[in-house]
C-alpha positions in Angstrom: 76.6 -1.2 79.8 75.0 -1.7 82.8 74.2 -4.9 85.5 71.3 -6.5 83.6 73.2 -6.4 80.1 76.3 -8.0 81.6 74.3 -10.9 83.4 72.5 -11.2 80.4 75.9 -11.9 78.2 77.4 -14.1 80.8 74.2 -16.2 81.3 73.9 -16.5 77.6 78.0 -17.5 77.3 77.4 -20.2 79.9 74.4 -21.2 78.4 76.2 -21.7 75.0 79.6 -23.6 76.5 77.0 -26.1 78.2 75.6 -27.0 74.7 78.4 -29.8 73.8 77.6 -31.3 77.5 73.9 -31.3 76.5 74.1 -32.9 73.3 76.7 -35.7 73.9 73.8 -36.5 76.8 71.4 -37.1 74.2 72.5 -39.9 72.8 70.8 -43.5 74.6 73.4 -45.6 76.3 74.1 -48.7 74.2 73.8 -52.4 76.3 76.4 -54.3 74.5 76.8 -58.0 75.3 80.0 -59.5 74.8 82.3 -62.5 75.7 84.9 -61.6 78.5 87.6 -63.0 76.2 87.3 -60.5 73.4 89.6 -57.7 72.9 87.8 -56.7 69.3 84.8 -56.4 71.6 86.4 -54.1 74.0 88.1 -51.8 71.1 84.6 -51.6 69.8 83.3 -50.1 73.2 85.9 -47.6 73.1 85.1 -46.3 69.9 81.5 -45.7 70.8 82.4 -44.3 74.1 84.5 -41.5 72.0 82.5 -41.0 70.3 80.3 -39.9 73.1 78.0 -42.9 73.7 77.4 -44.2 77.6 77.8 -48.5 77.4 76.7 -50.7 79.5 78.9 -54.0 78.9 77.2 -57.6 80.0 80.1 -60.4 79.7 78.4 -63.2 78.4 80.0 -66.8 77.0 77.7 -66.6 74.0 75.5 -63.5 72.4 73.5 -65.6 70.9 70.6 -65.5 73.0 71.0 -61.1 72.8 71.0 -61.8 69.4 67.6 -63.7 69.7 66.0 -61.7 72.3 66.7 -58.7 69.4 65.1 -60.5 66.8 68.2 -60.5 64.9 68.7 -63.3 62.5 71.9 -65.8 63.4 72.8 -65.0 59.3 74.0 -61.4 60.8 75.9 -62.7 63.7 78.8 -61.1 64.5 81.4 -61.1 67.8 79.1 -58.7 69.9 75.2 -57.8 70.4 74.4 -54.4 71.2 71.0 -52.8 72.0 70.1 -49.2 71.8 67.4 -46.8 71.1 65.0 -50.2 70.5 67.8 -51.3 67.8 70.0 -54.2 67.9 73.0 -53.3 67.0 75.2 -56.5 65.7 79.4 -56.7 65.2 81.8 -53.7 64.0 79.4 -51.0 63.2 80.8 -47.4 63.1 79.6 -45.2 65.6 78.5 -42.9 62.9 76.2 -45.1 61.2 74.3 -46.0 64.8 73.9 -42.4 65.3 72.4 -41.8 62.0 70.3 -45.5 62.7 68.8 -43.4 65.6 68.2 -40.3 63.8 67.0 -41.9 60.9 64.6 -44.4 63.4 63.5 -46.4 60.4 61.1 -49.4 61.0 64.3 -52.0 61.5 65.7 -54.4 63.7 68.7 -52.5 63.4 72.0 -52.9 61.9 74.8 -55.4 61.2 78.1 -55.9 59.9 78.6 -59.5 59.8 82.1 -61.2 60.5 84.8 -59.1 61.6 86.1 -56.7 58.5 89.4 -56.1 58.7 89.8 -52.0 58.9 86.0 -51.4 60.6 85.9 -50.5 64.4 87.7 -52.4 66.6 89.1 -54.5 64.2 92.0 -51.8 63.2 94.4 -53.6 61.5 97.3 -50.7 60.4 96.7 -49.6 57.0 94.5 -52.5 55.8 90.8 -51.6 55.3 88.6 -54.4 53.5 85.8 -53.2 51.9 82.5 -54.0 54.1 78.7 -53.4 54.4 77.0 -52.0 56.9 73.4 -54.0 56.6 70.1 -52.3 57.7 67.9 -55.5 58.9 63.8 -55.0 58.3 61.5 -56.2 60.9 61.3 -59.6 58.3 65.1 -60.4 58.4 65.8 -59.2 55.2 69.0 -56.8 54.8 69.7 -53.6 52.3 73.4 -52.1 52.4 72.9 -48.8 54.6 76.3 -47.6 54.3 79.5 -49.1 52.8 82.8 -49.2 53.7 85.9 -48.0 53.1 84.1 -44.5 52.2 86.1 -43.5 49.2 
């Protein structure tokens, strides 16, 4: 083997190890506003953020002007308002589904899981897991179930 394969392998093998770096850069940071007060708020920041989203977090006493400036229907209103990707993003969604939201980019104000389900991010609760909805809102308010919850 001689110089030029050698570089070749080992520019390749870097080039390869820097792929989980890249892609976990791809996703859009999430603007999540929140009340200061809230520690379902803050457990729901740390799932996105493992599972490999940047957040910005804006304390707020009330989301309810996010929630407006989204577009987002008071019906849907949750603890927290996030925005991402030109989505509003509304109470305990799983990381998973925004991800797929943004692959998916369907013409939506974005997603919601209204109230605080027991079991859904954030709002761990041991081994209880109520059953929940996560809604996909259309640019006219109206909601269709995009995923639901527990996944059995």
């Amino acid at each position: 083997m001689n110089r030029r394969n050698i570089l070749s392998m080992a520019l390749g093998a870097s080039a390869l190890t820097a792929l989980p770096a890249v892609a976990a850069t791809a996703l859009p940071q999430l603007q999540v506003f929140k009340s200061p007060y809230c520690g379902c708020c803050g457990a729901w920041v740390d799932h996105l953020k493992a599972a490999g989203f940047a957040v910005k977090v804006n304390l707020v006493e009330d989301t309810t002007s996010a929630r407006a400036r989204a577009g987002l229907p008071d019906k849907f209103g949750s603890c927290h308002t996030a925005l991402v990707g030109g989505y509003a993003v509304e109470g305990h969604v799983p990381a998973d589904e925004v991800k797929r939201l943004l692959a998916l980019k369907p013409n939506a104000i974005g997603l919601a899981v209204p109230s605080m389900p027991p079991g859904s991010p954030g709002m761990e609760m041991g081994a209880r897991h109520d059953p929940y909805d996560v809604l996909l809102i259309d640019k006219s308010g109206r909601a269709t179930v995009f995923a639901h919850y527990p996944k059995v």
